[in-house]
N, C-alpha and C positions, 0 to 999 in steps of 0.2 A: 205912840204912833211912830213918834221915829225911833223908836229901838225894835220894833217888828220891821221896818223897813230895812234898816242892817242888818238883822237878823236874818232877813230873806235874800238880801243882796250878799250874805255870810255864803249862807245853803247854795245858793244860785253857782256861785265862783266853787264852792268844792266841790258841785256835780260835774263841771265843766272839768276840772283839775284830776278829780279821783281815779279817772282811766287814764294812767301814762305804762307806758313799758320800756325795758331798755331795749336799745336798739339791736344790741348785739344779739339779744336772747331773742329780737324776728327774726335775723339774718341765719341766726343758728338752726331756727328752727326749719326755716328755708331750706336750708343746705340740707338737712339731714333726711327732708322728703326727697328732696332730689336725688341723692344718694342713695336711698331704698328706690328710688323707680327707676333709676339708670343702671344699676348697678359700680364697684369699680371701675372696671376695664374703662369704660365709658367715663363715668365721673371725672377722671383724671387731665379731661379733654373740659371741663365747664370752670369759668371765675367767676369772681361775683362781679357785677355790673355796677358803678355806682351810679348809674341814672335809675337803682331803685328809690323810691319814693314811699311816704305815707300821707294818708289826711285825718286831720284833725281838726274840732271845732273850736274856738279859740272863746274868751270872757264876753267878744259882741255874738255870740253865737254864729257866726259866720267860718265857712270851710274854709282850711287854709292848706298850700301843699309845702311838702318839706324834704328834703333828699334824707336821705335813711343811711344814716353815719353812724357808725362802729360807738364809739365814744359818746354818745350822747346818749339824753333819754328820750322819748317818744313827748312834745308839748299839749299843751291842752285837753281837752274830751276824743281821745285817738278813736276815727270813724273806723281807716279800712289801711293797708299798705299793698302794693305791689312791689316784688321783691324777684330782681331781673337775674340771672346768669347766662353769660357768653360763653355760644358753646364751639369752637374752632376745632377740626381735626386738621391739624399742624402736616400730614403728611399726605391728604392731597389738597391744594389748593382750591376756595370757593366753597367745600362745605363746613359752613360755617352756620348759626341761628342763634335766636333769645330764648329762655325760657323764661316765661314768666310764671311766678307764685304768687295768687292775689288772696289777701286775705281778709275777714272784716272785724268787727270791733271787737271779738271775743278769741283773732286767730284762728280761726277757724278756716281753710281751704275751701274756697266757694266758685273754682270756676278749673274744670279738668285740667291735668297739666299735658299742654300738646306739646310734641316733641317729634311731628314728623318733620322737622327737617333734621334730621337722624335718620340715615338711609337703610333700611332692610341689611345689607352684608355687616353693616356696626351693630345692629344689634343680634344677628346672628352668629359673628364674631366668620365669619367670613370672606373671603378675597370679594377685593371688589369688581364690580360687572359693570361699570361705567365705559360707554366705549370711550376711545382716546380723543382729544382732542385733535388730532388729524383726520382721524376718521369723520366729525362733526364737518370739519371746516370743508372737507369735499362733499357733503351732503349738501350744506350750502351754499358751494360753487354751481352744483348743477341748478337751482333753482335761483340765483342771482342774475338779475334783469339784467343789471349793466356794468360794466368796469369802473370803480369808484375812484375815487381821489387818492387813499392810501393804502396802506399793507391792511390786510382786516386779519383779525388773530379773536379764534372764541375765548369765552371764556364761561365758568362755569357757576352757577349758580342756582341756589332752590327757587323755585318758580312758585310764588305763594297762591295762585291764580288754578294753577293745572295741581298742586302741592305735589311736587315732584322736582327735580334737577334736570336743569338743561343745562346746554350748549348756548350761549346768545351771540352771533355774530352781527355787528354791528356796523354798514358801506354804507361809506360817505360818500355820497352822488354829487352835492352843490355844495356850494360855502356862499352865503352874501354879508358882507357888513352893512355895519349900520351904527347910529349915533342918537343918545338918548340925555341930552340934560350933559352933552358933553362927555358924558360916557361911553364909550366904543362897545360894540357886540356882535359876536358874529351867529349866525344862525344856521343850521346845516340840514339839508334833505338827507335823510338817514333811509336807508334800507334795514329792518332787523327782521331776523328769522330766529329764532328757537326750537332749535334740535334736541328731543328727548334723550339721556344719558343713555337710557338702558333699550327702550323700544326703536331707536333712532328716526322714529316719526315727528316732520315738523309740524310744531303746536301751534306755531304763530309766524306770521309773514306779513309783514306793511310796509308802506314808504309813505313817513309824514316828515312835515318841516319840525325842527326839535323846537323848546322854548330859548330866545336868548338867550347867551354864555356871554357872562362881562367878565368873563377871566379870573374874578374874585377867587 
């Protein structure tokens, strides 16, 4: 009896053990899907992320998560990885995005790779149609309630909501402080509008108070 017991607690621990991979050869694999679906030109503009990750089930049978490092192997019974590149186009400022590659126990790509914050003129290889940032920031001057506190300058960024690129101008109307547990914080009524890059129609317009800032 007790040697079918270790014998099962043997079998148990190598089920758990027998899927490991090295790391390199996800990350590689990663890369190289991304590199057929971007092409160069593009590719050139993505790194790898190290906030990729995998999970694995561990000898309690319990998931555990683990950052997806170059040098190591893949621990325990490997479930699934996501496998992250940052993608920065370096020469205009704000288009920026993640791609993620999720994959599950056999590598296998299980969830489409989005890549629309990649703007239509990159992948057309194209000049860009963004209007300028001047142009935004008089879009919303005319539709600004009140004269804020400071200078207000947009700025540009994918809008994961509309999935698109805008303009976000951000008027500071009030400041209050405040004290919390002896910690200081101020809070600020914000006016924000978001001005579309290319259609220059505003997508969004509120005035709410922000959450606390402790300066941290």
């Amino acid at each position: 009896m007790r040697y079918f017991s270790i014998l099962m607690t043997f079998v148990s621990f190598m089920s758990i053990q027998g899927q490991t991979y090295k790391t390199k050869y996800i990350i590689d694999k990663a890369d190289s899907i991304l590199k057929f679906r971007v092409g160069d030109a593009l590719y050139q503009y993505f790194t790898y992320n190290t906030n990729s990750y995998y999970k694995y089930r561990g000898f309690n049978n319990k998931s555990h998560g683990q950052a997806l490092i170059k040098s190591k192997k893949t621990k325990g019974k490997f479930i699934k990885a996501n496998v992250r590149f940052w993608f920065d186009y370096s020469l205009i400022k704000g288009i920026y995005g993640i791609a993620h590659l999720n994959f599950d126990s056999n590598l296998n790509l299980i969830d489409s790779l989005t890549l629309d914050f990649i703007p239509d003129f990159l992948w057309n290889n194209k000049k860009c149609n963004f209007i300028s940032s001047d142009t935004a920031l008089k879009i919303a001057i005319d539709s600004i309630k009140e004269k804020g506190l400071f200078e207000i300058k947009p700025f540009l960024h994918f809008d994961s909501k509309h999935r698109r690129y805008v303009y976000e101008i951000n008027n500071i109307l009030k400041q209050k402080k405040g004290e919390i547990n002896y910690i200081e914080y101020t809070e600020s009524l914000i006016e924000v509008i978001r001005v579309d890059a290319i259609s220059k129609e505003i997508l969004y317009h509120s005035i709410n108070w922000s959450d606390p800032d402790f300066g941290f």
